[in-house]
C-alpha positions in Angstrom: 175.3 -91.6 20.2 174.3 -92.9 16.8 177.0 -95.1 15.0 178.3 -92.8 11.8 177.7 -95.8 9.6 179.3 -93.7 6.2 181.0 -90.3 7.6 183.4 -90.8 4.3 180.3 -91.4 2.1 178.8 -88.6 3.3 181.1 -86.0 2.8 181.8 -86.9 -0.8 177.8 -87.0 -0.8 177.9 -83.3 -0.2 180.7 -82.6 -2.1 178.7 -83.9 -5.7 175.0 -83.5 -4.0 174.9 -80.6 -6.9 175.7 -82.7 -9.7 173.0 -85.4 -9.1 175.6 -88.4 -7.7 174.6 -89.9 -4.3 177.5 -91.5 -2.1 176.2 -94.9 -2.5 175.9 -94.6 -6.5 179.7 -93.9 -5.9 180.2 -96.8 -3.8 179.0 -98.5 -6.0 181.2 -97.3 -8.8 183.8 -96.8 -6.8 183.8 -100.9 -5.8 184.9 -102.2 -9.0 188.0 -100.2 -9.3 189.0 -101.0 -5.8 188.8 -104.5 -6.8 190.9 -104.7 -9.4 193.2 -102.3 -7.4 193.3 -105.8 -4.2 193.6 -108.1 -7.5 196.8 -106.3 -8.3 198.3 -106.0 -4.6 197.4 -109.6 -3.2 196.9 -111.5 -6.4 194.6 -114.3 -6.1 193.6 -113.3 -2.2 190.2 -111.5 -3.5 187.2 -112.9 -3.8 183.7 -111.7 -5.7 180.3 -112.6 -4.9 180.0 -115.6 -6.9 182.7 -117.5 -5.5 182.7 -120.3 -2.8 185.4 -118.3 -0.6 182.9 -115.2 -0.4 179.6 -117.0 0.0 181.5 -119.1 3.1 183.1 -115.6 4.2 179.7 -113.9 4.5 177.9 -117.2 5.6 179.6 -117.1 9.0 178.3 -113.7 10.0 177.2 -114.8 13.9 173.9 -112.3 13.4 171.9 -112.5 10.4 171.6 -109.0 9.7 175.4 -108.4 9.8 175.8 -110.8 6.3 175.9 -107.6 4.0 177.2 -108.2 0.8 180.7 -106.5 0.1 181.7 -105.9 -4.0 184.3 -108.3 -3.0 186.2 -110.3 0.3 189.9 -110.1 0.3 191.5 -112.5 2.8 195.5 -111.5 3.8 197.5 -114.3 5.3 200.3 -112.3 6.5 201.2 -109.0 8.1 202.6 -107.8 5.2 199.5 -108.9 2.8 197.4 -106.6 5.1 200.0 -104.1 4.7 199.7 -103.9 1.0 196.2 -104.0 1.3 195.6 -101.2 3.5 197.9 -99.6 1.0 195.4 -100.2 -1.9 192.4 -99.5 -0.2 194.0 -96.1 0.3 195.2 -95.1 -2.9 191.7 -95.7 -4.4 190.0 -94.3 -1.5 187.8 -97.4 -0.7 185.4 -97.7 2.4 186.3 -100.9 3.8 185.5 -103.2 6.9 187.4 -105.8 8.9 186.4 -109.0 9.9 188.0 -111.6 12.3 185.3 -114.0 13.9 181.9 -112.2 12.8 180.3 -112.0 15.5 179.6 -108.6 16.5 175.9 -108.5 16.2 175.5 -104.4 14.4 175.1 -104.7 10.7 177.8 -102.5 9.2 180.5 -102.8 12.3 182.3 -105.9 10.8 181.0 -105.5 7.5 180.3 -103.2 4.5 178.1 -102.8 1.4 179.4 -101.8 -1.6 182.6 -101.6 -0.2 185.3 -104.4 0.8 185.4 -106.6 3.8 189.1 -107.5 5.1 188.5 -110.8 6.3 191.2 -111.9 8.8 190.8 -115.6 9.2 193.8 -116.5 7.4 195.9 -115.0 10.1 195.2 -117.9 12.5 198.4 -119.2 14.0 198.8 -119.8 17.3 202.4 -120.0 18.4 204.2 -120.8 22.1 207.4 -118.9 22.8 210.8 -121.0 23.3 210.5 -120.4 27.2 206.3 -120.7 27.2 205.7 -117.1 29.1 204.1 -116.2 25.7 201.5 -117.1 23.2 201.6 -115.8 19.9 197.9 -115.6 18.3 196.5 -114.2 14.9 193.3 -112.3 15.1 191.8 -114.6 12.6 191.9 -117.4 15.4 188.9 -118.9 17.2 189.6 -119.3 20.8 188.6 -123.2 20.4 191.6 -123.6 18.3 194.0 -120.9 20.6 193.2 -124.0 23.5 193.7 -126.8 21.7 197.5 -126.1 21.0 197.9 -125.0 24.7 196.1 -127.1 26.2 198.5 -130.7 26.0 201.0 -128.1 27.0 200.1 -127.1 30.3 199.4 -123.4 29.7 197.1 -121.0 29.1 195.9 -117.9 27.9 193.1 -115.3 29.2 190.7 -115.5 26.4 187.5 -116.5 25.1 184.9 -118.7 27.0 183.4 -120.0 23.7 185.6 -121.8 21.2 184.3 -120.3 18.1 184.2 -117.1 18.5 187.0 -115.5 17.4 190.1 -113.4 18.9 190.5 -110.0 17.5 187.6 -108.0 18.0 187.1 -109.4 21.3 190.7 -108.2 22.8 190.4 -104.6 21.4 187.4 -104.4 22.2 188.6 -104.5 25.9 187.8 -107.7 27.4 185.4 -110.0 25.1 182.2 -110.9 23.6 181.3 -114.7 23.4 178.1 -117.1 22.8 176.8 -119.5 24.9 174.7 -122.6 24.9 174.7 -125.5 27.2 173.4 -128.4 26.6 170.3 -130.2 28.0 166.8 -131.3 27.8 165.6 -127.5 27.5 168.1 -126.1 25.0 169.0 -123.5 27.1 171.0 -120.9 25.1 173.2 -118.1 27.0 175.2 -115.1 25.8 178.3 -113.8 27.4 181.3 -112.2 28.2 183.1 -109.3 29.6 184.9 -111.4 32.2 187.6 -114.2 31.4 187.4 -117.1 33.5 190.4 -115.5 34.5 189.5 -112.0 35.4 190.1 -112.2 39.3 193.5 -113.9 38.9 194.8 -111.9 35.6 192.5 -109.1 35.0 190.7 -108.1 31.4 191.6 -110.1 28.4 192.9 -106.7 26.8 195.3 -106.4 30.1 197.0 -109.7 29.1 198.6 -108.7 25.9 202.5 -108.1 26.3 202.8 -106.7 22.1 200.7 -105.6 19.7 201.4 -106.0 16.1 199.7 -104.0 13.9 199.5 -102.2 10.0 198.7 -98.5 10.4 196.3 -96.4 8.0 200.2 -96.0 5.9 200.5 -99.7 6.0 203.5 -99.4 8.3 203.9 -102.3 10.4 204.7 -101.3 14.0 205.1 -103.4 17.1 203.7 -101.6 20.5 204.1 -102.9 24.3 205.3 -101.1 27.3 208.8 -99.9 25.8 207.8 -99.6 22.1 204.8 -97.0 21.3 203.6 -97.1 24.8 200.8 -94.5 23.9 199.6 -96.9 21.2 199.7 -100.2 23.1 197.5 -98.3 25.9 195.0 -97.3 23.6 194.5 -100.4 21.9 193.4 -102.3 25.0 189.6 -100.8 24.4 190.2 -98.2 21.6 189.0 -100.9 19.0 189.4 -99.5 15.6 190.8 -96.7 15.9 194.2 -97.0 15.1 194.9 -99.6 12.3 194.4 -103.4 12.0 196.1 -105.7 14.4 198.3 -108.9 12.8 199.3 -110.3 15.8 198.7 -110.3 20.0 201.6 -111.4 21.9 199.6 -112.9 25.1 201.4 -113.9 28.4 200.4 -117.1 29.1 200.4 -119.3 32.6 200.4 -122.6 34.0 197.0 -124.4 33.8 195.5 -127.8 34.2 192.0 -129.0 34.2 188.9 -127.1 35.5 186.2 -127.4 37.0 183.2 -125.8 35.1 179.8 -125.6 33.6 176.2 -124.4 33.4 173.1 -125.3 36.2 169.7 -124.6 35.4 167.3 -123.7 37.9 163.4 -122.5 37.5 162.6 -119.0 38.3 160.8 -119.9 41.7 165.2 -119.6 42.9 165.1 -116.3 41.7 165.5 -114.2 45.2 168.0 -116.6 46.3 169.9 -116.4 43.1 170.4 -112.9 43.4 171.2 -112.9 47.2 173.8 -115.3 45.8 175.3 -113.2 43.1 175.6 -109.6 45.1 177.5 -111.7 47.6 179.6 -113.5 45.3 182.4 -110.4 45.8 183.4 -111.4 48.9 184.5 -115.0 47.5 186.6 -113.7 44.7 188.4 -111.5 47.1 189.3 -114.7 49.1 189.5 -116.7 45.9 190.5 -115.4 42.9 190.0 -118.8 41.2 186.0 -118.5 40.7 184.0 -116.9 37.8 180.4 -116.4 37.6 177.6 -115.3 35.3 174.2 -115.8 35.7 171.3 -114.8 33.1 167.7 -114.7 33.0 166.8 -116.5 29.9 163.4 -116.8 28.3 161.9 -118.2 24.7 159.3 -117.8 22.3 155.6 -118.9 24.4 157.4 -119.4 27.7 156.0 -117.6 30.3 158.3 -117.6 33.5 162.1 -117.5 32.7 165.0 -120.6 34.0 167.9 -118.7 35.4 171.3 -120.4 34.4 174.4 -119.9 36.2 177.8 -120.2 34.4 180.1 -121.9 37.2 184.2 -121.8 37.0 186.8 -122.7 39.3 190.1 -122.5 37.7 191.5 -125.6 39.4 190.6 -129.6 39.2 188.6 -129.0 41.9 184.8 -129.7 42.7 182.2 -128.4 44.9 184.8 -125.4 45.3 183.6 -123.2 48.6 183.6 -120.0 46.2 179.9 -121.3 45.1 178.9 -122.5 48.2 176.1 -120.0 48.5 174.7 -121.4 45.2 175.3 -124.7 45.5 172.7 -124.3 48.5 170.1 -123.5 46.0 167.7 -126.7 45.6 165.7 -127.3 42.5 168.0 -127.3 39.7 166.9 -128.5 36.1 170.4 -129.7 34.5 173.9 -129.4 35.7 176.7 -129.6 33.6 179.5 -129.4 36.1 182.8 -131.2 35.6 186.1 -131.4 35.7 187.7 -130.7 32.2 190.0 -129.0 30.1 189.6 -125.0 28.5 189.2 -126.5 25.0 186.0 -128.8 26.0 184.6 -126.5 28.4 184.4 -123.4 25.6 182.9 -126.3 23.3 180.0 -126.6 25.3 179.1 -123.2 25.2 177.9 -121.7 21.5 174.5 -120.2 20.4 172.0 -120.1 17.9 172.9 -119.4 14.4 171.0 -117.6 11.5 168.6 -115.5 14.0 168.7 -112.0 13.8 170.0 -110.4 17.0 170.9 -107.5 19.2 173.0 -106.4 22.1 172.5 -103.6 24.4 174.4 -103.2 28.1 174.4 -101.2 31.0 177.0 -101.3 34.1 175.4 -100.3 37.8 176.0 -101.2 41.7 175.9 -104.2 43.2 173.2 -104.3 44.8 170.2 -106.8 45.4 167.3 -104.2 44.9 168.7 -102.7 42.1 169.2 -106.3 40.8 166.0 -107.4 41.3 164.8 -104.6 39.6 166.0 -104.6 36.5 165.2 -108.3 36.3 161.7 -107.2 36.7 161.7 -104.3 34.0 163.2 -107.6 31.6 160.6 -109.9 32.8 158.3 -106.8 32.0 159.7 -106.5 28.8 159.5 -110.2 27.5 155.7 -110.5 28.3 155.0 -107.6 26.0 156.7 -109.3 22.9 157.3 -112.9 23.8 155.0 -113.1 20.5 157.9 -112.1 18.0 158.6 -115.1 16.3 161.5 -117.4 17.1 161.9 -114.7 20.2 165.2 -115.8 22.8 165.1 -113.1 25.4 168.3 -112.7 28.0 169.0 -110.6 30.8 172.6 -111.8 32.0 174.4 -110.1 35.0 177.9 -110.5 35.3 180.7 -108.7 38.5 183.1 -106.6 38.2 185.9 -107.5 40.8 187.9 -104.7 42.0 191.3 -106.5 41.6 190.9 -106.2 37.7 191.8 -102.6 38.4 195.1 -103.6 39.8 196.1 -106.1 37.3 195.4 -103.6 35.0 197.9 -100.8 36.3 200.8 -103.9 36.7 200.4 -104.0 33.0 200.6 -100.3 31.4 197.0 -99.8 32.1 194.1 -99.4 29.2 191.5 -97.4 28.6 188.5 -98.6 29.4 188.0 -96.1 32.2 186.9 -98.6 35.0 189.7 -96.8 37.8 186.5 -94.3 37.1 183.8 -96.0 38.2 185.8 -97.0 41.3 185.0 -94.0 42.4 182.0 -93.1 41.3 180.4 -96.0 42.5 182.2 -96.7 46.0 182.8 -93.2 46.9 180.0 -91.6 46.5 176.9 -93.9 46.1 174.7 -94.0 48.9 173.9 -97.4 48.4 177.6 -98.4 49.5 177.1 -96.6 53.0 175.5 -100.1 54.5 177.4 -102.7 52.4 180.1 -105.0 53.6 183.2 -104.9 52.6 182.9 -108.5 51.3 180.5 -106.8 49.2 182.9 -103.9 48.4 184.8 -106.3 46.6 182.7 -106.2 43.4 183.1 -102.9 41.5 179.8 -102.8 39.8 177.6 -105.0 37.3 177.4 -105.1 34.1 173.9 -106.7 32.6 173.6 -107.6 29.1 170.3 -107.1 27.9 170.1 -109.2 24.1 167.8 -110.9 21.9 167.2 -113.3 19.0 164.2 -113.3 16.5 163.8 -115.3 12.9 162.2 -112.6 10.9 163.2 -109.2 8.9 159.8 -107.6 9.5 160.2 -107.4 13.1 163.5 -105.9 12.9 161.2 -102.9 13.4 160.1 -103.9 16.9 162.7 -105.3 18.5 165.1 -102.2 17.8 162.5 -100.7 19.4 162.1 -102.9 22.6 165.9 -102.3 23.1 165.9 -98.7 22.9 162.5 -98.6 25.0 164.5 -100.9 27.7 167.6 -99.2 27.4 166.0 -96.4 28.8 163.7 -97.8 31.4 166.6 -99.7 33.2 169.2 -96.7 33.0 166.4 -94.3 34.5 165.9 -96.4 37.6 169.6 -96.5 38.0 169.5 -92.8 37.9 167.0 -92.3 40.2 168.2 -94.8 43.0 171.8 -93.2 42.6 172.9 -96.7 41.5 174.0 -95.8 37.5 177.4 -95.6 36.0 178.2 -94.3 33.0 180.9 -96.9 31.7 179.6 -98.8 29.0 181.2 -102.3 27.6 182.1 -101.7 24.0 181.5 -104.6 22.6 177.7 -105.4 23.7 176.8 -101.9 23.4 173.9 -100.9 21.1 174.1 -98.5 18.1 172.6 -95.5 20.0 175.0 -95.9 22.9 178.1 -94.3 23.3 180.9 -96.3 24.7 184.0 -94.2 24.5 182.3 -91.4 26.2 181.6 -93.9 28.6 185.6 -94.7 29.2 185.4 -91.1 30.2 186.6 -87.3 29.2 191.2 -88.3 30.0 190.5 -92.3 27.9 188.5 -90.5 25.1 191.4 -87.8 25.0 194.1 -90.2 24.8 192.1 -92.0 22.4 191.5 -89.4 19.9 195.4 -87.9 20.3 196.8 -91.4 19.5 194.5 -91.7 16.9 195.2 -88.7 15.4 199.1 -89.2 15.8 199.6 -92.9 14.6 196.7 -92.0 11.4 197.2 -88.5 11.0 195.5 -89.4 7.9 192.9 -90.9 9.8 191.8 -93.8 7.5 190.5 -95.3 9.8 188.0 -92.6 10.5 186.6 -92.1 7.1 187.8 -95.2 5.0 186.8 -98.2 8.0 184.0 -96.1 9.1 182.5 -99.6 11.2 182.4 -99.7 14.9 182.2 -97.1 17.8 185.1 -94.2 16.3 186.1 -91.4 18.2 185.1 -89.1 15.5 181.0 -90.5 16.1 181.6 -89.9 20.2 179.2 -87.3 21.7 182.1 -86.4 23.3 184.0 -85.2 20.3 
């Protein structure tokens, strides 16, 4: 599936194709007027390319090739700003785009040129209920700054694991997408995400959210939870912008102390035990739901073997926890991070790489140490052939998939990310299952993220190439060991992919009906035209 990046355009191209005007000439005229039309609703909240509140706006772009230019920013600081301008935008008929933290790496999916870029980061507050059981957050909020006011207060949220990246696109886009980078002699960076630190006691990020606000393509402001819009509150835990623009995320929060977390480096001569490690990490979380793990193969520029960093969290003050054993046994590590700490300085220590160009691509399969090893190989592969692309980070991170985040997710109104799916695709009819444990049963699948950095324009060329190239390579040897699922994490997927089909023929159905009844105008299909829409779905 290729991301419509301009269905709206595109129509109207066709519309005056015989009277010589192309959809981006009207863009472009079409910019001005919408302008003045934001001037009028949110008086001094828009901002044109020549001012300091734009320039900062598009400087903070994670990815370099998502800082498009916009006619002009506007930047709402309440529901009801974002309600009149949704209003605006569609009385003049504007293409728009949304931001909150900017770091969704596709040019064009939190962005727009020649158009106008909603910029959320006003709508930042982060607010604890009178009896603490919730957390009310903005979508404009980093999850650094979400920690820092619950933090002295004992609780916490199932959120982000990197403290700048912020919190609306990450929770409808299911779970999350974060950044990474630990400290150290090497400068090791890591990307990742889909998991909370939280996942095996609380389930996805998405599944924590008690109450949606949010401004639909009318500019109605509607609240929906489990008794209010049920339909809608389902949807939006994975529908991502389907539906309108969410003001606020009513969280349920919990008790929480100090942790004990970090990052160990080891060189790639760990590699077998590493993954050994990992496939039978399941079996821990179902005796433990307090541990998280990642691990990623990570590789620069000129390097020739890869140093394998695993991302350790025990949600409790307490080291050396027995979940990790099996890695702890691991000898030969480079740096080590570990320590007992709080959320806010443990998401600190983890950010990226600015100003690089980037992309993400992802792909979910058993748990299973061939397969593993496997697709580590085909990356390994992979880097040798362009480790010469300048400025070239090269990842291949692996994260599980407990089966408890299923049942969290039903105790909550469920979503619709489709992963009750791969349950049984992957456990009841995969050969590979027929020999495993159960401790191993315990992990539903893997998801891998596959993602790159690079410094230069001209090898944008190459590198979108590489990803397609390994894309396909990895997903055919799923196929062919009967190890491949079809569920796709929305926010790392690549342009070509197609994530909503991935969530599966009833999610995409539900999707598109809610879609269609809560925007029966469906701005948010031809006016926001950024993202992964139902209307762009092979499946439609």
């Amino acid at each position: 599936m290729k991301i419509s990046k301009v269905p709206f355009a595109t129509i109207i191209s066709t519309l005056l194709a015989s009277r010589g005007t192309s959809a981006t000439d009207l863009a472009a005229r079409q910019a001005p007027s919408c302008c003045d039309a934001l001037q009028t609703a949110v008086p001094g909240k828009v901002f044109s390319p020549t001012s300091k509140e734009y320039l900062t706006s598009v400087s903070t772009y994670w990815a370099v090739q998502a800082r498009l230019e916009p006619s002009c920013i506007v930047t709402p600081a309440s529901s009801d700003e974002v309600s009149d301008v949704v209003k605006a935008l569609v009385k003049s008929k504007c293409q728009f785009a949304i931001k909150s933290g900017g770091h969704a790496p596709v040019a064009g999916s939190n962005n727009i040129k020649d158009g106008v870029t909603v910029d959320l980061g006003a709508l930042n507050d982060v607010t604890l209920s009178t009896d603490n059981k919730t957390a009310s957050i903005g979508p404009g909020a980093r999850w650094g700054e979400v920690y820092k006011v619950l933090d002295p207060l004992g609780v916490a949220v199932s959120g982000g694991r990197a403290a700048s990246v912020g919190v609306g696109g990450l929770i409808t886009g299911g779970t999350f997408f974060e950044i990474y980078k630990t400290a150290g002699a090497a400068r090791l960076n890591l990307n990742s995400g889909g998991n909370s630190f939280f996942a095996a006691r609380n389930g996805f990020v998405c599944d924590n959210v008690e109450n949606f606000e949010i401004v639909l393509g009318s500019g109605e402001i509607v609240n929906a939870n489990q008794s209010l819009k049920s339909d809608l509150f389902k949807a939006l835990k994975g529908g991502s912008s389907n539906f309108g623009i969410v003001t606020r995320f009513d969280m349920f929060t919990f008790e929480q102390s100090r942790l004990w977390g970090g990052t160990v480096v080891y060189p790639s001569t760990t590699e077998a035990q590493q993954i050994k490690a990992f496939t039978s990490f399941g079996g821990k979380i179902g005796n433990d739901p307090y541990g998280s793990l990642i691990s990623q193969w990570t590789s620069s520029a000129g390097s020739d073997e890869p140093n394998i960093v695993n991302i350790y969290e025990y949600t409790k003050p307490e080291a050396d926890a027995r979940a990790f054993d099996t890695h702890r046994a691991i000898e030969g590590a480079i740096a080590n991070t570990m320590r007992i700490e709080t959320l806010t300085n443990l998401t600190e220590e983890l950010e990226a790489p600015v100003d690089l160009r980037s992309y993400f691509s992802t792909l979910t399969f058993a748990n299973n140490e061939t397969v593993m090893q496997e697709v580590v190989n085909i990356s390994n592969r992979f880097y040798q052939k362009y480790k010469t692309v300048a400025n070239l980070q090269w990842y291949a991170q692996f994260q599980p998939l407990p089966l408890s985040l299923l049942n969290h997710s039903r105790e909550r109104g469920g979503n619709v990310l489709g992963l009750d799916r791969a349950k049984e695709n992957l456990i009841g009819t995969s050969a590979l299952y027929d020999n495993l444990t159960t401790a191993r049963l315990l992990i539903l699948a893997q998801v891998v993220l596959l993602f790159a950095q690079w410094s230069r324009a001209e090898d944008d060329g190459i590198m979108n190439e590489a990803a397609e190239q390994l894309l396909k390579e990895v997903k055919d040897y799923t196929v062919r060991e009967k190890a491949d699922n079809d569920w796709v994490y929305l926010n790392y997927a690549y342009p070509s992919q197609d994530p909503l089909k991935g969530y599966g023929p009833d999610n995409f159905n539900f999707i598109r009906a809610t879609s269609q009844k809560y925007d029966p105008d469906q701005v948010f299909q031809k006016l926001n035209v950024g993202g992964f829409k139902w209307s762009g779905s092979g499946l439609q």
